[in-house]
Every structure is written in structure tokens, then in C-alpha cells.
C-alpha positions as CSV (number, residue, x, y, z in Angstrom):
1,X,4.1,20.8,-14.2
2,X,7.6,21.3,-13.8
3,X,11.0,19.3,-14.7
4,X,11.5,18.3,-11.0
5,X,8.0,17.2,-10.6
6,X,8.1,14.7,-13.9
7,X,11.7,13.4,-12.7
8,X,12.0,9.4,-11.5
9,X,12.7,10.8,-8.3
10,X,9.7,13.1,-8.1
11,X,8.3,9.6,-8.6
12,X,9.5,7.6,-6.2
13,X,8.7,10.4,-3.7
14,X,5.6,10.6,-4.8
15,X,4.8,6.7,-4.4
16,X,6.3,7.2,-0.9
17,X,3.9,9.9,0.0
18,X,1.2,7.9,-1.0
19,X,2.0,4.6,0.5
20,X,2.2,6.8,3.9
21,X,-1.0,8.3,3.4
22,X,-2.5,4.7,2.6
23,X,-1.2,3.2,5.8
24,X,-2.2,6.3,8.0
25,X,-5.7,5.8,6.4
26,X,-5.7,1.8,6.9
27,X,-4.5,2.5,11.0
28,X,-7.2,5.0,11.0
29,X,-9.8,2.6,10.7
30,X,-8.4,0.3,12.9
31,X,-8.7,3.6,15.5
32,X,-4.5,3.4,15.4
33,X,-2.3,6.7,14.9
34,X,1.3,6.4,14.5
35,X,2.2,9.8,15.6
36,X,6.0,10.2,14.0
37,X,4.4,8.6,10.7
38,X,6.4,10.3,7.8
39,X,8.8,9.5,5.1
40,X,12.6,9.7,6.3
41,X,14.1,12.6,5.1
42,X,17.8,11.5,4.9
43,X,16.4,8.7,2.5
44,X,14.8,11.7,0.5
45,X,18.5,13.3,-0.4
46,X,20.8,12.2,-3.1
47,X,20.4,12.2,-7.3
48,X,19.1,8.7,-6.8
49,X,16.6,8.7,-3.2
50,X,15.0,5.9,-2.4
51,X,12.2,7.1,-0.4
52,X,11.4,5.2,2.9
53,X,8.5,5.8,5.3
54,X,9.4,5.9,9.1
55,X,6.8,4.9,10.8
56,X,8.4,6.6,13.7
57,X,8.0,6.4,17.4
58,X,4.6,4.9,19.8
59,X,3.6,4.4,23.3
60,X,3.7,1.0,24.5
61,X,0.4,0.7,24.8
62,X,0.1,1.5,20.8
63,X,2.4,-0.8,20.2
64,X,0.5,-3.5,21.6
65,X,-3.0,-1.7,19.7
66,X,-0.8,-2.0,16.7
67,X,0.1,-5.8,17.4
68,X,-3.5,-6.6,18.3
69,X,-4.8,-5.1,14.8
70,X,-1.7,-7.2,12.6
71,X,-2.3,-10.3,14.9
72,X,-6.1,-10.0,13.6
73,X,-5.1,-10.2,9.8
74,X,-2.1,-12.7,10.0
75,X,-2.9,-16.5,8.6
């Protein structure tokens, strides 16, 4: 393992990544993709990122999949 990879950054990146994958894998098996789902690259840059994850742009129609599937788990 390198420096970089053991830096707070590296870290925060990391996290990122993960919470991504997580949420593609939780739409997944509510039959939802987000096609544009990534992190954001320009909040990636800097000697302190803060990583955020863009979930990017949908069809209407997924939108309304997507609202459908957070309207099911809402109080």
C-alpha cells in the first residue's frame, strides 16, 4: 500500500466509492439504474476533497420509478 492510498483523502474517497456502490446495489434491487451514477470529479480535486456522489441524470419516467421506490420506504 502506498502513501497516497493511506492518506485521509484516499479515505474519504474511498468512503465515497463505496457509498456509490451501496446505493447502485440498493436501486438494483429495486430494478432502478441511475445511469450518470458516479462521484463528482471536481469535488475529488484539492489537498482537502470532499468527495460527493452525483447521482447524475434520468429519464422522466425513472424519476418517477425512483419516486415510486422512496415513496414506499418513507413514514
Amino acid at each position: 500500500m502506498g502513501l497516497a492510498e493511506r492518506t485521509p483523502a484516499a479515505g474519504r474517497i474511498r468512503e465515497a466509492e463505496q457509498a456509490r456502490d451501496e446505493l447502485r446495489a440498493a436501486l438494483k434491487g429495486a430494478g432502478i439504474t441511475l445511469p450518470s451514477l458516479a462521484l463528482d470529479g471536481v469535488s475529488l480535486v484539492g489537498d482537502f476533497p470532499r468527495p460527493l456522489v452525483d447521482l447524475g441524470r434520468c429519464t422522466p419516467q425513472l424519476a418517477r420509478q425512483l419516486a415510486q421506490a422512496v415513496g414506499k420506504c418513507a413514514p
